[in-house]
C-alpha distance (Angstrom), angle and dihedral (degrees) to the residues before:
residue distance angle dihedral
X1 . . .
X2 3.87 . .
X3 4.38 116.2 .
X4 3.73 127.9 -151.6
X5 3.90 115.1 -118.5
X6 3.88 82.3 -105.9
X7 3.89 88.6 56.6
X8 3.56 94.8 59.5
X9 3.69 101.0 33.1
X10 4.24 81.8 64.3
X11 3.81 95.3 38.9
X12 3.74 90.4 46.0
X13 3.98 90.0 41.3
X14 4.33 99.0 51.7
X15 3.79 82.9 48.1
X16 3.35 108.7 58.4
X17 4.23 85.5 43.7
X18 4.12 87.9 54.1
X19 4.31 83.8 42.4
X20 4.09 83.8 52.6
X21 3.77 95.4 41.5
X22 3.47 117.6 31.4
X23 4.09 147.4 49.0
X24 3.62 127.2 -125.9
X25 3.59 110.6 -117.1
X26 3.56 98.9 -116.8
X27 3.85 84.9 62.8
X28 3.70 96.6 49.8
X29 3.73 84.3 53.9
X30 3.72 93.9 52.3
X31 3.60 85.6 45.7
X32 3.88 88.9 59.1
X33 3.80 94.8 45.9
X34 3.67 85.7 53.4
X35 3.82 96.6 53.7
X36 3.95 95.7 50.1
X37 3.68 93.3 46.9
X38 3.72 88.8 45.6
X39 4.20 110.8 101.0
X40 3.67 91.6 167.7
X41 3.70 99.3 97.0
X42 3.61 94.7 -160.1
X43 4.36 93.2 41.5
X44 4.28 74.5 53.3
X45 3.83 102.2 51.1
X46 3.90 82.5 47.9
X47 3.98 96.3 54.5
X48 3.75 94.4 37.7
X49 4.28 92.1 51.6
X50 3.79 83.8 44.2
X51 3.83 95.1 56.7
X52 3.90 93.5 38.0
X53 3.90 88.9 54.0
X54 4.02 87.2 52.2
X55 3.47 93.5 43.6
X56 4.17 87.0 50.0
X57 3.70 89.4 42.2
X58 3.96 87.9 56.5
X59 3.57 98.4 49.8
X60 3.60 92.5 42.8
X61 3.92 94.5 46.5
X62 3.82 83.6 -134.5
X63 3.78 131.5 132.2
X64 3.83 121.2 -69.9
X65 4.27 95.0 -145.6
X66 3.64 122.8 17.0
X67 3.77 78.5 -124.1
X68 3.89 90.9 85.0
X69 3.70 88.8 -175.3
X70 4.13 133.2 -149.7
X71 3.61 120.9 -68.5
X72 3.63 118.4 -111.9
X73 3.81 117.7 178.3
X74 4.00 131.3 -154.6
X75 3.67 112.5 -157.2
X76 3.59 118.9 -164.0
X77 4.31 119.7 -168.3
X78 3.44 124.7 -165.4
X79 3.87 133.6 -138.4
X80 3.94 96.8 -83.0
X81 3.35 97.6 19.0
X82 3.70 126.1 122.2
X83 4.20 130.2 -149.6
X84 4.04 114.2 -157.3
X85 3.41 128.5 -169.2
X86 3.65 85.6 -120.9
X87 3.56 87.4 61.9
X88 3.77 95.2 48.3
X89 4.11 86.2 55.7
X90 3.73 92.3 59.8
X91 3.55 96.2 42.3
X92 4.07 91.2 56.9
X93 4.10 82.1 36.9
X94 3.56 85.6 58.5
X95 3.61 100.7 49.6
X96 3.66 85.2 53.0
X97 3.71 93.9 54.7
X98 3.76 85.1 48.2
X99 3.61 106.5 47.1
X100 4.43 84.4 54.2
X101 3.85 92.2 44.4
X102 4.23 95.0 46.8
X103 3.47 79.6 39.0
X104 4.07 95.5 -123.8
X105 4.02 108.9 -150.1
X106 3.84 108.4 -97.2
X107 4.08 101.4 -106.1
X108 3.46 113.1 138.2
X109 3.44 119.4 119.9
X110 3.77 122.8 -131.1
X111 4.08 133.1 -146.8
X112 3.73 129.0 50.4
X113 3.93 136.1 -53.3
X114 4.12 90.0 -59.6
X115 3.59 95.2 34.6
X116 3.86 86.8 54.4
X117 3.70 100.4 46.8
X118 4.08 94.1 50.5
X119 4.13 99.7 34.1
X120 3.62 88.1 -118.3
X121 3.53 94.4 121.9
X122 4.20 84.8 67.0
X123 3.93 127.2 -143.3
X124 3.32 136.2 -36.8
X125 3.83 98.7 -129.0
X126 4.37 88.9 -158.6
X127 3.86 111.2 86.8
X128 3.82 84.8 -138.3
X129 3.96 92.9 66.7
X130 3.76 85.1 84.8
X131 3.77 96.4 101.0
X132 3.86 117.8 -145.8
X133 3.78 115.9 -113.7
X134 3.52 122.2 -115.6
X135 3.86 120.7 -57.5
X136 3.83 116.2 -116.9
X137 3.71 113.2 -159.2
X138 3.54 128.6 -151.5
X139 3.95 137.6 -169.0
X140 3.86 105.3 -122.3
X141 3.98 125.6 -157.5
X142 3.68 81.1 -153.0
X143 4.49 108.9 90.8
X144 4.00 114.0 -118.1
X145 3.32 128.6 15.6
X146 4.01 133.8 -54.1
X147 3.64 127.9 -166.1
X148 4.09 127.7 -149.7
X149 3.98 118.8 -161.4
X150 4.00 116.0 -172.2
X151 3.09 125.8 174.7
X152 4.24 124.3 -141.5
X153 3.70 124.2 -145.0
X154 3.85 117.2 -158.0
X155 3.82 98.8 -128.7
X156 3.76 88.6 65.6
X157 3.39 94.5 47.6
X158 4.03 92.9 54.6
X159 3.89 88.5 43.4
X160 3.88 93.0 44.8
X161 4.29 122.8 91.4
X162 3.38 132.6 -164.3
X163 4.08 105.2 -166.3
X164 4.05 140.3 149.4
X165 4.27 113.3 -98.3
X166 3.67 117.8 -155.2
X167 3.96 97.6 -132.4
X168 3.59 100.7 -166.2
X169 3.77 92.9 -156.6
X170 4.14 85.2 -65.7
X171 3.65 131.6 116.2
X172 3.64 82.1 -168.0
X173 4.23 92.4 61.1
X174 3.69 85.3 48.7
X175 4.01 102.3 47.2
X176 4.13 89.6 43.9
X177 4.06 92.4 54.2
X178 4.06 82.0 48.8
X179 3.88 87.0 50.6
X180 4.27 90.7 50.0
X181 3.24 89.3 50.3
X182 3.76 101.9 47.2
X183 4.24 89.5 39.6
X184 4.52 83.8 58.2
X185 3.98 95.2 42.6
X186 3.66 106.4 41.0
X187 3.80 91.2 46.9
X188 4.09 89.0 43.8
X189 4.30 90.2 45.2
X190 4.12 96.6 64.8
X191 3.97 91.9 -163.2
X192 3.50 93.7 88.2
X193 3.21 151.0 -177.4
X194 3.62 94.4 75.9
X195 3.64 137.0 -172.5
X196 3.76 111.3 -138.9
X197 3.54 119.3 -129.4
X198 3.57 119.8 -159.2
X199 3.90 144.0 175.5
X200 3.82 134.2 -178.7
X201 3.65 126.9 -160.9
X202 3.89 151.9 137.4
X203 3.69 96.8 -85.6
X204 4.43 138.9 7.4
X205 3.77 89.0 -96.3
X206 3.95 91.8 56.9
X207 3.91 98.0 31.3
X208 4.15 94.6 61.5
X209 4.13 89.2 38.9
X210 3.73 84.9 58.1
X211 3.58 85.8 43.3
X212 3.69 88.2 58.3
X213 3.40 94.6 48.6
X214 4.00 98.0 49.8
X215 3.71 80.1 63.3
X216 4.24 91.4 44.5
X217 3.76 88.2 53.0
X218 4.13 106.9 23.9
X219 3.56 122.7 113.8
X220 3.65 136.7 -172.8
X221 3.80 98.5 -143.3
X222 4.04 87.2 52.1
X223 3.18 118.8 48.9
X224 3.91 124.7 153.5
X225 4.15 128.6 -129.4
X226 3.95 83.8 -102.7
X227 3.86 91.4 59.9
X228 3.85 99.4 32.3
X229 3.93 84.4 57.4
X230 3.54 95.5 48.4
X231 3.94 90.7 47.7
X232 3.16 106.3 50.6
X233 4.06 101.5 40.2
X234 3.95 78.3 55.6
X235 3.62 94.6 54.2
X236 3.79 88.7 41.9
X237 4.08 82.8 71.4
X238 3.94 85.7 70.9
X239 3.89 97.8 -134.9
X240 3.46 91.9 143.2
X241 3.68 129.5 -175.8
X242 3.92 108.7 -36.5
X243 3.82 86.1 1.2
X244 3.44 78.5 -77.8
X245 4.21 94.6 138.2
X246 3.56 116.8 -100.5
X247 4.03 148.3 109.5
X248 3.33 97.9 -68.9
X249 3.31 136.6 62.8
X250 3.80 104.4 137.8
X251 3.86 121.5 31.7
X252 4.06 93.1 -156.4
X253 3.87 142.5 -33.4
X254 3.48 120.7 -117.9
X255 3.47 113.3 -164.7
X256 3.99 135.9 178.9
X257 4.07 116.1 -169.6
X258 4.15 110.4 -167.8
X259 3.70 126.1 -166.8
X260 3.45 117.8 -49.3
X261 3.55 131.0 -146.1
X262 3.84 134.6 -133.3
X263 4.34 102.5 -87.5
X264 3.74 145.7 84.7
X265 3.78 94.6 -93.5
X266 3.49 136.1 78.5
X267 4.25 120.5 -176.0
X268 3.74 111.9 -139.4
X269 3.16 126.1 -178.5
X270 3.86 122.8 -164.1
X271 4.03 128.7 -169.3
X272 3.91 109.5 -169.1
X273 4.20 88.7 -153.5
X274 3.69 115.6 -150.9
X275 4.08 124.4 -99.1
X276 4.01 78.9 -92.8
X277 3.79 94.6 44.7
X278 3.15 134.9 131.4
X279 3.60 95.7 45.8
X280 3.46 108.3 -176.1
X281 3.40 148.5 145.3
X282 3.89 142.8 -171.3
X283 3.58 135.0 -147.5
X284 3.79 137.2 169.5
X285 4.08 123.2 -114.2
């Protein structure tokens, strides 16, 4: 089935506001999990108010965080299926529309490369001036075409890192630098619990788009022995929710390892996203 431009723009628009405003259900359900294993009863208060916010949020079609976040999109082709530039102008026309219709918080910064870099260029006022990341594109054994919208906070993005590990011909080396890391930046972020996102690959570039794509593809009803290791020695640090103490301090690990190539280092890059985080949702072009 072919769209209009006008198609997509809408499709595109409605689901970056349901990305914005809503969980997936398999995260409400680890949500739930997490509040009646809970016996911290401030860690609980803290996971219950969470839910019931995302749960308003929802019904309300309003935003999840007052931290709206930066759009970053997934786009998935098919065998026979064909991208236009046409296409690509009412995708970004429909994150527009979607970023004034969540509302998205005004935070894009005006002026040129300088101007950028020290906020003197001032705000964009329109929701919309929040430009979209790059698009990463991705073959898909699925036909047509499939669109991803997350949505980035800025505290995960200041708690994240994207840095070389020595493997020393050990999985084990690798997965305990991964654990460090998470331990310092959940307990720095606040807005826990967190779901870790995390990518390996051959260089930065391809580390943080697997990254992306751990969060694309995760699930908290699947996780793999690599993730359910890396979540619970996390949560065995007893940050909690808030750093308030507690069980849980990461709801799951989603994690995406690329090809590697033949050397002692392996880039990872890990994003401790926020108890609203990932935001994302999916839609079909």
């Amino acid at each position: 089935m072919t769209r209009s431009s006008e198609e997509i723009t809408a499709l595109v628009r409605d689901t970056l506001v349901r990305a914005g405003s809503a969980f997936r259900p398999d995260k409400k359900e680890a949500y739930r999990c997490a509040i009646a294993g809970e016996t911290n009863p401030r860690a609980k208060w803290v996971l219950e108010t969470v839910l019931e916010n995302a749960e308003t949020a929802e019904k309300n079609q309003s935003p999840l965080c007052d931290d709206t976040g930066i759009p970053h999109l997934v786009l998935e082709i098919g065998e026979d299926a064909a991208v236009t530039g046409r296409m690509l102008d009412a995708i970004r026309e429909g994150v527009a529309q979607g970023l004034r219709k969540l509302p998205g918080r005004p935070m894009g910064i005006m002026g040129n490369d300088s101007a950028r870099l020290d906020q003197s260029g001032g705000l964009n006022p329109d929701s919309a001036g929040v430009e979209p990341a790059p698009i990463l594109l991705r073959r898909s054994p699925a036909p047509g075409i499939r669109l991803h919208v997350l949505m980035f906070g800025g505290g995960p993005a200041i708690r994240g890192k994207t840095y070389r590990v020595f493997h020393r011909h050990s999985t084990a080396v690798v997965l305990d630098e991964i654990v460090a890391w998470a331990k310092e930046s959940v307990a720095q972020l606040g807005c826990s619990p967190c779901t870790l996102a995390v990518g390996i690959g051959r260089s930065h570039f391809e580390a943080a788009a697997r990254m992306l794509e751990a969060q694309t593809d995760g699930r908290y009803d699947v996780q793999s022995d690599m993730e359910r290791e890396i979540t619970r020695r996390v949560n065995e640090a007893g940050i909690g929710p808030l750093g308030l103490g507690g069980g849980v301090s990461v709801l799951a690990t989603f994690l995406k390892i690329g090809p590697q190539r033949a050397s002692g280092v392996r880039v990872v890059c890990l994003r401790p996203a926020c108890c609203f985080e990932p935001r994302i949702a999916t839609v079909e072009l």
